[in-house]
FIMIDO-344734 format. One line per 3 residues: their letters; for each residue x, y, z of N, C-alpha, C, O. Coordinates in pm, whole numbers. Layout:
N
a	X/Y/Z/X/Y/Z/X/Y/Z/X/Y/Z  ... $
This chain:
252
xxx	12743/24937/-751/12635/25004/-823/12663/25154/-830/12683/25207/-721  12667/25224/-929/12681/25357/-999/12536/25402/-946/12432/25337/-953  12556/25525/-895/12451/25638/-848/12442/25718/-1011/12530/25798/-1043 $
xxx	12332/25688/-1100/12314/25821/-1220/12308/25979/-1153/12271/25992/-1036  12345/26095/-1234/12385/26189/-1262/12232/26243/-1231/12191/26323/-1147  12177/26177/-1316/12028/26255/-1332/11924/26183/-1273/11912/26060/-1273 $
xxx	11832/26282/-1213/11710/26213/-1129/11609/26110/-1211/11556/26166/-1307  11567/25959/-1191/11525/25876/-1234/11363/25867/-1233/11300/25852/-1129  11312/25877/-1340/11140/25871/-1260/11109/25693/-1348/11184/25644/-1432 $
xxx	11028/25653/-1314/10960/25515/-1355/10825/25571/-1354/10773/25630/-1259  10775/25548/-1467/10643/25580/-1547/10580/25456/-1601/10628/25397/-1697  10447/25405/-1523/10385/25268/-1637/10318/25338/-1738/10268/25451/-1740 $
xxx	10329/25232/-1837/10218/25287/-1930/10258/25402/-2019/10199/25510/-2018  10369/25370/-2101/10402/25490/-2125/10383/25499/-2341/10445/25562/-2427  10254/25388/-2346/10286/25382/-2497/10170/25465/-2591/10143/25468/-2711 $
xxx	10114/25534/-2465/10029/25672/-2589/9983/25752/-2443/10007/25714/-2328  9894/25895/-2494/9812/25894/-2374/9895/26006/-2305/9997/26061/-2348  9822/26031/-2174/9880/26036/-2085/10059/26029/-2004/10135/26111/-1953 $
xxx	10062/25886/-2032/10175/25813/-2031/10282/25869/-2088/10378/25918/-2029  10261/25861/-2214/10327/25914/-2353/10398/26051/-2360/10507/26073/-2413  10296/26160/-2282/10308/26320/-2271/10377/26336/-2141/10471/26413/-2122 $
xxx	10330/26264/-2060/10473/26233/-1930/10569/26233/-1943/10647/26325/-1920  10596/26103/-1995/10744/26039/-2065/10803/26142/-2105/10903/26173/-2040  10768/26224/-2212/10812/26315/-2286/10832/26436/-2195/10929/26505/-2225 $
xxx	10771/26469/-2107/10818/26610/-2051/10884/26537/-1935/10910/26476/-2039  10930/26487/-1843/11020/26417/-1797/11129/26446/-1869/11193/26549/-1851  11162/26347/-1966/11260/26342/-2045/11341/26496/-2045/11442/26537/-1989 $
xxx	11241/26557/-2139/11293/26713/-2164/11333/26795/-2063/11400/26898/-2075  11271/26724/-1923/11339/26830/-1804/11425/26753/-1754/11412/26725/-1635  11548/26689/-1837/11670/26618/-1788/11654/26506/-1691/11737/26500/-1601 $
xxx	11567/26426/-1695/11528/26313/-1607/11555/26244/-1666/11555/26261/-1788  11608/26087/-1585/11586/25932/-1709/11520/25884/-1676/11506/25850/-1558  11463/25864/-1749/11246/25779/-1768/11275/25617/-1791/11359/25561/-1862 $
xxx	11226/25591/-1748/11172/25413/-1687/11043/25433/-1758/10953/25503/-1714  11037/25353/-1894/10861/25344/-1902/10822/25196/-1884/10907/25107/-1891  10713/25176/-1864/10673/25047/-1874/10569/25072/-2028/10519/25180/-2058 $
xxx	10556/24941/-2112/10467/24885/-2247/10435/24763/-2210/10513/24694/-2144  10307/24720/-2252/10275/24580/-2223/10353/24523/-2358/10436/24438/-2325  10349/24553/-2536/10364/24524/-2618/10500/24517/-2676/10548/24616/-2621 $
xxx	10593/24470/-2747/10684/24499/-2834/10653/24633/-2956/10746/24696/-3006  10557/24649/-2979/10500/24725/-3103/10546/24888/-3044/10513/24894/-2926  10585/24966/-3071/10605/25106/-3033/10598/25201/-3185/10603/25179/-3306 $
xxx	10588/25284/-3117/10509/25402/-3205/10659/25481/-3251/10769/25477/-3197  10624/25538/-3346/10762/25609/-3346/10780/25731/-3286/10892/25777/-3311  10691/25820/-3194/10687/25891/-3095/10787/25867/-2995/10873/25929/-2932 $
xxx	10732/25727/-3009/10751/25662/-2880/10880/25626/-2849/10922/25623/-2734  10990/25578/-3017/11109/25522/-3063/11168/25664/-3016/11237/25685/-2916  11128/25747/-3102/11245/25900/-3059/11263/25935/-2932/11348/26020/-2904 $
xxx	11196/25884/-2850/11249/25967/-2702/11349/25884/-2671/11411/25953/-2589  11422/25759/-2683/11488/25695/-2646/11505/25673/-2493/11597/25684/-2411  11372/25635/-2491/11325/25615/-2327/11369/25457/-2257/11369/25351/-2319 $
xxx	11389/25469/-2171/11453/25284/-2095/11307/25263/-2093/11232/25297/-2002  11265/25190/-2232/11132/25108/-2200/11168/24973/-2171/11268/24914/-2214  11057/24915/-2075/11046/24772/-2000/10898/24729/-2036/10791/24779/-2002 $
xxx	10928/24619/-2118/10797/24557/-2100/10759/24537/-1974/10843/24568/-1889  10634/24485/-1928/10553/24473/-1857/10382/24481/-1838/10301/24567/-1872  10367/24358/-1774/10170/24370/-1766/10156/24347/-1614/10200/24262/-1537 $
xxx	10074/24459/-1600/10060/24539/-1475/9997/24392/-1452/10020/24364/-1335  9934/24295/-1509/9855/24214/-1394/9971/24055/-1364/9923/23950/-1321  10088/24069/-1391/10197/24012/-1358/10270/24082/-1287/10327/24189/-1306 $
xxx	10261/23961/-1143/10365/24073/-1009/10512/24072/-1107/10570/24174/-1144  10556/23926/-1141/10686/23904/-1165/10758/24005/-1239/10865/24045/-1192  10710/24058/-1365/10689/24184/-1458/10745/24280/-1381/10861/24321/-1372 $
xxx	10626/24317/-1320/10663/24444/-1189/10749/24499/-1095/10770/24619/-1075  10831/24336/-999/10944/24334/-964/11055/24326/-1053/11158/24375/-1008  11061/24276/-1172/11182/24289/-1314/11210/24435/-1302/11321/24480/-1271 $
xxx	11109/24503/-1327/11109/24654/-1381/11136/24730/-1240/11136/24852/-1257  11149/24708/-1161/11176/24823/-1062/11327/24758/-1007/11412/24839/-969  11361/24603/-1002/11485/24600/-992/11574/24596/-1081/11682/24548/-1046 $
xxx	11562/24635/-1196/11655/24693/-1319/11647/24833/-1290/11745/24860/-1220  11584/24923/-1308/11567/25078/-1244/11664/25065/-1163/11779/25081/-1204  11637/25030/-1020/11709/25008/-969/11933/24978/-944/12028/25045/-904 $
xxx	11908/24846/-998/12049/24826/-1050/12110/24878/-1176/12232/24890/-1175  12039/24914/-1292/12113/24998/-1382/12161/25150/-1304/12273/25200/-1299  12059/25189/-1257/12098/25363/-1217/12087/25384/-1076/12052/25495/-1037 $
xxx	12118/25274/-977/12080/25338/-825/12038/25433/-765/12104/25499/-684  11916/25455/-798/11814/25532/-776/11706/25547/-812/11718/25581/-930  11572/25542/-779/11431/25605/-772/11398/25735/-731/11348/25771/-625 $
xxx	11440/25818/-858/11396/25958/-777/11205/25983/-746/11161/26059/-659  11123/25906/-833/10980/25922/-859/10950/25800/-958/11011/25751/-1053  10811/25768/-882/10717/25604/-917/10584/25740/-1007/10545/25844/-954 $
xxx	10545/25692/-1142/10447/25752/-1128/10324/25654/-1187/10329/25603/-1299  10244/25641/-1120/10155/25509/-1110/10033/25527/-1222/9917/25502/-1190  10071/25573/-1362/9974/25592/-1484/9886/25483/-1546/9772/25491/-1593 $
xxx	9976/25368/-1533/9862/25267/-1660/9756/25222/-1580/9747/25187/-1463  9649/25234/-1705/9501/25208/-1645/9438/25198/-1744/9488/25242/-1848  9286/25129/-1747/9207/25141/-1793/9060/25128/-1773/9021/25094/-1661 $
xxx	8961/25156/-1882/8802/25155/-1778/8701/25058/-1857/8652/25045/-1969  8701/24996/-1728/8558/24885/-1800/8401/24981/-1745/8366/25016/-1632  8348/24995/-1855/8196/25090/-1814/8126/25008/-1868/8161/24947/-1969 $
xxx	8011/24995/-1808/7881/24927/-1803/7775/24871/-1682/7826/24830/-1577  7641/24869/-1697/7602/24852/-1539/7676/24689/-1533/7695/24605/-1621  7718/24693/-1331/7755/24578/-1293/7704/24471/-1390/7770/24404/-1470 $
xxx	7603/24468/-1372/7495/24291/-1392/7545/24279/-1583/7507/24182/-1647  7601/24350/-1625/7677/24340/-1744/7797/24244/-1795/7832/24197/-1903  7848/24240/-1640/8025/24249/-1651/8086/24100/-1619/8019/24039/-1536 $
xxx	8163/24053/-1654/8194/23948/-1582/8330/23896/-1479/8442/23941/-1506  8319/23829/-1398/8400/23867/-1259/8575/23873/-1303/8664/23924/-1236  8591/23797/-1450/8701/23833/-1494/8766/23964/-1474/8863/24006/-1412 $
xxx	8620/24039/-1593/8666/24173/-1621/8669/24235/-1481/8772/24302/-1469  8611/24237/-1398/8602/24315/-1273/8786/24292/-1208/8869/24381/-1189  8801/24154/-1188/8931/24117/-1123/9033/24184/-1202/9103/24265/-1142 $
xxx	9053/24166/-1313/9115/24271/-1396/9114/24385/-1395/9231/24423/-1381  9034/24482/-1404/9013/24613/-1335/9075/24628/-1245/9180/24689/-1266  9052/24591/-1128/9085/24621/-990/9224/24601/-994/9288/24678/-923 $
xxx	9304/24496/-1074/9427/24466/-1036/9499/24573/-1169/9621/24574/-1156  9475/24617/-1230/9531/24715/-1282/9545/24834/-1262/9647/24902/-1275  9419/24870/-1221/9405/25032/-1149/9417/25045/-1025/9382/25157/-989 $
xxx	9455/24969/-929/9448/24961/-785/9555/24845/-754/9674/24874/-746  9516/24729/-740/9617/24615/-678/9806/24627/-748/9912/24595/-696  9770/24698/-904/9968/24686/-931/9981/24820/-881/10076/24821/-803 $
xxx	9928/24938/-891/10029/25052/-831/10048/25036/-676/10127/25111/-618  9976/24938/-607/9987/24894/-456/10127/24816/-455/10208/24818/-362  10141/24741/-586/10262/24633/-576/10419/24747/-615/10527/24751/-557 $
xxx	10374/24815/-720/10477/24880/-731/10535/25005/-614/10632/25080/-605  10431/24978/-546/10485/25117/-433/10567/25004/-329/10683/25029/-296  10505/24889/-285/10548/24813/-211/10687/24757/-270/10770/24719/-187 $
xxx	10724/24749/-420/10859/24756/-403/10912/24902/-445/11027/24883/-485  10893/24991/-450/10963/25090/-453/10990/25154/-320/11095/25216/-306  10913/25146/-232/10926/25251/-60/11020/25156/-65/11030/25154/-187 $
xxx	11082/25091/-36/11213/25011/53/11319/25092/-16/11398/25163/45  11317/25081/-125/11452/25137/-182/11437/25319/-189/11549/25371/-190  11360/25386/-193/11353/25508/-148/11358/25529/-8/11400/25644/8 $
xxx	11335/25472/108/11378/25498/246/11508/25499/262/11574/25573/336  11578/25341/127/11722/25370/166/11806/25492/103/11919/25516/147  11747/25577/-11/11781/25638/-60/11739/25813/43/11818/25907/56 $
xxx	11627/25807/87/11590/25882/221/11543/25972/128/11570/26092/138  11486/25933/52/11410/26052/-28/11301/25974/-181/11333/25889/-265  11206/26031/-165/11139/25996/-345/10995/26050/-355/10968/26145/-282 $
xxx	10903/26001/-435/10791/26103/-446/10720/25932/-498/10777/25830/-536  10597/25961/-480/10479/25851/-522/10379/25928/-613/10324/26023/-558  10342/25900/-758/10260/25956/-775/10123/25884/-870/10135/25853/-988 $
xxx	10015/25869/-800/9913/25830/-857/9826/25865/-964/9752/25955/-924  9801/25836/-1076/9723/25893/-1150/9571/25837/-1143/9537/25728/-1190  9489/25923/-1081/9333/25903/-1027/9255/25957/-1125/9301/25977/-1237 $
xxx	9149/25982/-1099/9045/26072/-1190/8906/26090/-1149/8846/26020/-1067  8849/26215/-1228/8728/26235/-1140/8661/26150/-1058/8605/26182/-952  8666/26035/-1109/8567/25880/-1090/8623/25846/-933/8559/25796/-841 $
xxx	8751/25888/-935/8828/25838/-793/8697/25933/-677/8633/25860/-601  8676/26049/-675/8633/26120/-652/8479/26109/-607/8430/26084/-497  8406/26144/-764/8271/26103/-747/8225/25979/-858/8267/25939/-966 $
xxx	8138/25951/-786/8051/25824/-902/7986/25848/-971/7901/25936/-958  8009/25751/-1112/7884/25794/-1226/7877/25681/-1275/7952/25585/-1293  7686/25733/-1311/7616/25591/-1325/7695/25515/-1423/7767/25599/-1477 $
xxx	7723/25371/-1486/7796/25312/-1545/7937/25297/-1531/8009/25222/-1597  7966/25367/-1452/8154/25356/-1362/8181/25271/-1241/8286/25269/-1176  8053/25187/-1214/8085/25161/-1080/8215/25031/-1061/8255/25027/-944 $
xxx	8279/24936/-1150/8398/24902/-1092/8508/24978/-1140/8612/24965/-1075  8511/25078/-1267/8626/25198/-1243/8618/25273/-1167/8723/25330/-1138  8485/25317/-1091/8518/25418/-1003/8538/25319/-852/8571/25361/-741 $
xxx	8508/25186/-891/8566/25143/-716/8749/25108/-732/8819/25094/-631  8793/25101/-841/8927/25142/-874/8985/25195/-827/9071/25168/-743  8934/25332/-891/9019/25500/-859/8977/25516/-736/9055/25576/-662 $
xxx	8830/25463/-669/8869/25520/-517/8957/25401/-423/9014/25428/-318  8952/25277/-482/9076/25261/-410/9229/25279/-397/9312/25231/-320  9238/25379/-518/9401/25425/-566/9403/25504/-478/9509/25527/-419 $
xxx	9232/25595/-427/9274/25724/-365/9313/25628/-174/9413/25624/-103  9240/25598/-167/9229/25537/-46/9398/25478/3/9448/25472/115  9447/25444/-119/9555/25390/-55/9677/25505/-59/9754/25512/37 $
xxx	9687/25580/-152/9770/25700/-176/9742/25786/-37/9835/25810/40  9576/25839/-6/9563/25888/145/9653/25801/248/9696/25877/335  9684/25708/260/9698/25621/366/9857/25648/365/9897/25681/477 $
xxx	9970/25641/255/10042/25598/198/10132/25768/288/10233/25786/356  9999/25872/221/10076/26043/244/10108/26017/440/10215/26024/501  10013/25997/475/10053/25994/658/10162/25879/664/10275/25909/704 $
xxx	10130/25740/623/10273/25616/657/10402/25679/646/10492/25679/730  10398/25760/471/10535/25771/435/10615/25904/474/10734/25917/446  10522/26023/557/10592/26187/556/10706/26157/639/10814/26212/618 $
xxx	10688/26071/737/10835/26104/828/10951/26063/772/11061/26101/812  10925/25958/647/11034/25868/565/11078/25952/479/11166/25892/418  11066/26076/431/11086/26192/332/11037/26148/201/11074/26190/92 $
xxx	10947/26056/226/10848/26013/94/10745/26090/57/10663/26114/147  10727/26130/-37/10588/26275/-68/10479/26155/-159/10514/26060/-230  10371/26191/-135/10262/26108/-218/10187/26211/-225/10170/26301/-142 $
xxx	10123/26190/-369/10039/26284/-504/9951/26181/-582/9970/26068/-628  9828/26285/-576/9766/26267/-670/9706/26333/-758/9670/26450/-744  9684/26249/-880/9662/26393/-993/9510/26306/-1024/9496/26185/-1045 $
xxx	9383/26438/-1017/9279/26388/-1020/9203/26435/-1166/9097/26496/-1152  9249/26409/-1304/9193/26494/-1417/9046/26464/-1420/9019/26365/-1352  8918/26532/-1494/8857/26494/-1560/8858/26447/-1675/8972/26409/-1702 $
xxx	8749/26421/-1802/8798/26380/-1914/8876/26432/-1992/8856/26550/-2021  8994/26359/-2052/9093/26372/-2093/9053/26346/-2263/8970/26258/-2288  9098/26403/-2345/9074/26399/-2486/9201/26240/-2555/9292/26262/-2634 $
xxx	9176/26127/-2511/9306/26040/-2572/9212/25898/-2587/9095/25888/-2548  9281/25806/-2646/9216/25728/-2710/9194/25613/-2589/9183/25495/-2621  9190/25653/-2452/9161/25609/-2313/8972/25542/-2321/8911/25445/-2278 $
xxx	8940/25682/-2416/8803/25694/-2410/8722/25613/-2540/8606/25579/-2518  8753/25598/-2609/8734/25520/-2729/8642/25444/-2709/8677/25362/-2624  8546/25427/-2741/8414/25292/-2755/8334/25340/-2621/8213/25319/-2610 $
xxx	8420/25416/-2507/8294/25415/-2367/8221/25515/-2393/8126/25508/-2315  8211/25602/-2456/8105/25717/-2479/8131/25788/-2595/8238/25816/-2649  7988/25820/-2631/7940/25822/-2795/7966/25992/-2812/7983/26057/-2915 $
xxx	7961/26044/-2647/7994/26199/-2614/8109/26262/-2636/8142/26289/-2521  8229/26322/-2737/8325/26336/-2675/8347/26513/-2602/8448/26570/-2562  8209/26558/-2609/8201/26668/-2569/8245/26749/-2444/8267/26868/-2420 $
xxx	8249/26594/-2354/8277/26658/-2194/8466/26629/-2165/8526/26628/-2058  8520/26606/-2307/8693/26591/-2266/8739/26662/-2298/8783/26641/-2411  8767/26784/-2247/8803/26931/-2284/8992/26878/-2270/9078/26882/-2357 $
xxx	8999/26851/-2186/9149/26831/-2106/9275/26742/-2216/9255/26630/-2263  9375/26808/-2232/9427/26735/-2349/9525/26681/-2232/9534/26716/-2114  9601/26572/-2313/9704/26503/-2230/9817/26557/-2136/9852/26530/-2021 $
xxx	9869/26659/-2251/9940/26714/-2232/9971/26809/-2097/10076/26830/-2037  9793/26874/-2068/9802/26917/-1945/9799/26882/-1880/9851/26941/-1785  9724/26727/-1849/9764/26627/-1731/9951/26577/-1688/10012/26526/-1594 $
xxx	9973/26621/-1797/10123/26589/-1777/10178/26657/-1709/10247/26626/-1612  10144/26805/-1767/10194/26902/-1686/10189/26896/-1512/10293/26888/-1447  10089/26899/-1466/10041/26887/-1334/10088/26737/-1284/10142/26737/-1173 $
xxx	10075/26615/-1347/10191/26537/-1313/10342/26528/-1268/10402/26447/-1197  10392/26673/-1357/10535/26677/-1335/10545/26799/-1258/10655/26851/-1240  10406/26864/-1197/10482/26995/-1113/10429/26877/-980/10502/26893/-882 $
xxx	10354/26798/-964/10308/26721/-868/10456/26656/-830/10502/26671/-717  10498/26613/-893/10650/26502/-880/10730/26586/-818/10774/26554/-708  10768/26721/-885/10888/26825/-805/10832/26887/-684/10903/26967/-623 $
xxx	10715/26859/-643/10645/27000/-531/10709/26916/-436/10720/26794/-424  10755/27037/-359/10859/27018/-186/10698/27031/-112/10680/26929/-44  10600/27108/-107/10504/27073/-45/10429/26972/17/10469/26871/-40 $
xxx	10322/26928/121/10233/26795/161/10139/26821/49/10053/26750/100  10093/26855/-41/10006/26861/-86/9943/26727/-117/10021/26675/-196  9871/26669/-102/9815/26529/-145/9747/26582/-343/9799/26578/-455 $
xxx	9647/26614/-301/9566/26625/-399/9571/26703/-547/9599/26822/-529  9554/26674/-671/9578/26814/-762/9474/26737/-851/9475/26627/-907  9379/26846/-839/9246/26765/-924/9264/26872/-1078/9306/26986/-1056 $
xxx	9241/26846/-1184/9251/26892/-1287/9135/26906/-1389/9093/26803/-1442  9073/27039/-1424/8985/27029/-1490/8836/27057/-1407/8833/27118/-1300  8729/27011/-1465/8612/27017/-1366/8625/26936/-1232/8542/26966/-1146 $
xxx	8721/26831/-1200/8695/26766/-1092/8687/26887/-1027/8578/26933/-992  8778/26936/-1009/8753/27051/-887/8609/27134/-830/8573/27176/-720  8545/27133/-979/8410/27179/-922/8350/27065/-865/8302/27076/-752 $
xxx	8346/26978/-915/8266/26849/-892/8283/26798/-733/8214/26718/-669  8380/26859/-701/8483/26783/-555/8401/26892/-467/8349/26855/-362  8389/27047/-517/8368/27154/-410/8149/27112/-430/8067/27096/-340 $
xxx	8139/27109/-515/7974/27081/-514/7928/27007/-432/7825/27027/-368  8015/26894/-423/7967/26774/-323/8012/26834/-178/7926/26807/-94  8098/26891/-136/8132/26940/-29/8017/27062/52/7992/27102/165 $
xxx	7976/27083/-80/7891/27244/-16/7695/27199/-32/7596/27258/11  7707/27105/-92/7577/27091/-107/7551/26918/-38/7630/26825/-26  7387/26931/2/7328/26858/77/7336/26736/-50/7312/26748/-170 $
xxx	7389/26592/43/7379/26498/-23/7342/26445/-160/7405/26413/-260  7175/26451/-112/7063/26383/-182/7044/26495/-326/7027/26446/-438  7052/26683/-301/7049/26739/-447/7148/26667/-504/7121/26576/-583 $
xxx	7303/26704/-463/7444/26683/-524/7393/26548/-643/7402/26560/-765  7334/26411/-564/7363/26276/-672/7182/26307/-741/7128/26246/-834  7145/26379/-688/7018/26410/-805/7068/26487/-925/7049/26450/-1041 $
xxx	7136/26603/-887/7183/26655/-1007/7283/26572/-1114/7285/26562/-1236  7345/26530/-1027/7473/26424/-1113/7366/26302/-1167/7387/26223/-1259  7272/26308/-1101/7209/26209/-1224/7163/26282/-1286/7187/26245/-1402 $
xxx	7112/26364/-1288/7021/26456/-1392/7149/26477/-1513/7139/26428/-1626  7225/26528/-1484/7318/26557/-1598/7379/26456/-1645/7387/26469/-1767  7445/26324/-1596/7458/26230/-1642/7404/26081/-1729/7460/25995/-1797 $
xxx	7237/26113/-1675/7158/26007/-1738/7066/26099/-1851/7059/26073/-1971  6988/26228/-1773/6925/26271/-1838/6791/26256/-1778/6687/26295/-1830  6800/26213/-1694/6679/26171/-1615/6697/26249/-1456/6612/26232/-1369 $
């Protein structure tokens, strides 16, 4: 097996979005990108980067292990996992059905658990790599109509926390990037608002890819208002904090 030249990142989800603006600045800073697509259909964005795309559906382990042992054996090496594809089912619980819930959970939480579990083996042997989660405010705090995306993202965070203490002595770094709303077609049909997605993709990318290179422990890089949202709850008494967050969120 041939060691590549250039540092390797594996990106899910890489067919708009988020994903998409990753891929692309990766690329441009001399990396070879691993994307994952659930679809054959690609965009022609998507065609010009001439990215090693791998199909794959995050809610197939088999998928998951394909794609990290091709990474793998084409270029011997994992320099960086970055754990992007996701999506959000919103509506109150008593709405939903246990499908959609099981689905949720295993997309936003149970595959970036599978993909870390095969990627740490082969980064210990390599004695070096980076983990990086893509979370979001919701990981953070709750809002009314989020409650199985936000039990998602807080279990992405929960396990990424767990993941930063298991993996520091292994020279494994774990990150998370916590945006608020993001302006991409993520949001489409869940809110009639698009007033509160200031955040374009692009800058989540950014902070994705200084998250991937930082030699630092830093766990956390919240982007956008999370940060206020994270320090409000910290400084203020419980019961105002989720009065106000309802007040501004319901209206009530």
């Amino acid at each position: 097996m041939i060691k590549a030249a250039k540092p390797v990142v594996l990106i899910t989800g890489v067919s708009s979005g988020i994903g998409l603006e990753t891929a692309k600045l990766f690329a441009a800073k001399g990396w070879i990108v691993v994307g994952t697509v659930r679809g054959r259909a690609q965009t022609a964005a998507l065609r010009a980067l001439q990215l090693d795309l791998q199909l794959a559906d995050m809610v197939k382990p088999r998928d998951l292990e394909r794609v990290v042992q091709t990474a793998w054996r084409t270029y011997g090496r994992i320099d960086a996992l970055v754990c992007n594809a996701g999506y959000g089912v919103i509506g109150p619980i008593d709405t939903l059905e246990y499908a959609q819930m099981n689905e949720q959970l295993t997309v936003n939480s149970l595959a970036p658990a599978a993909l870390v579990r095969l990627t740490v083996p082969l980064m210990r042997r390599q004695g070096y790599g980076v983990l990086v989660g893509v979370s979001s405010v919701v990981g953070r705090v709750g809002f009314s109509g989020y409650g199985i995306y936000a039990a998602s993202k807080f279990a992405l965070e929960g396990l990424f926390e767990s993941l930063h203490m298991e993996l520091a002595a292994a020279g494994i770094r774990t990150k998370l990037v916590e945006p608020s709303g993001v302006n991409t077609a993520f949001w489409d049909g869940l809110s009639q608002d698009g007033s509160n997605r200031t955040l374009t993709a692009e800058t989540v990318a950014g902070v994705i890819f200084r998250a991937a290179i930082d030699k630092h422990s830093k766990l956390r890089y919240p982007v956008g208002q999370t940060k206020w949202l994270v320090l409000l709850r910290r400084i203020m008494p419980e019961r105002w904090f989720l009065r106000i967050l309802r007040r501004v969120i319901t209206g009530s």
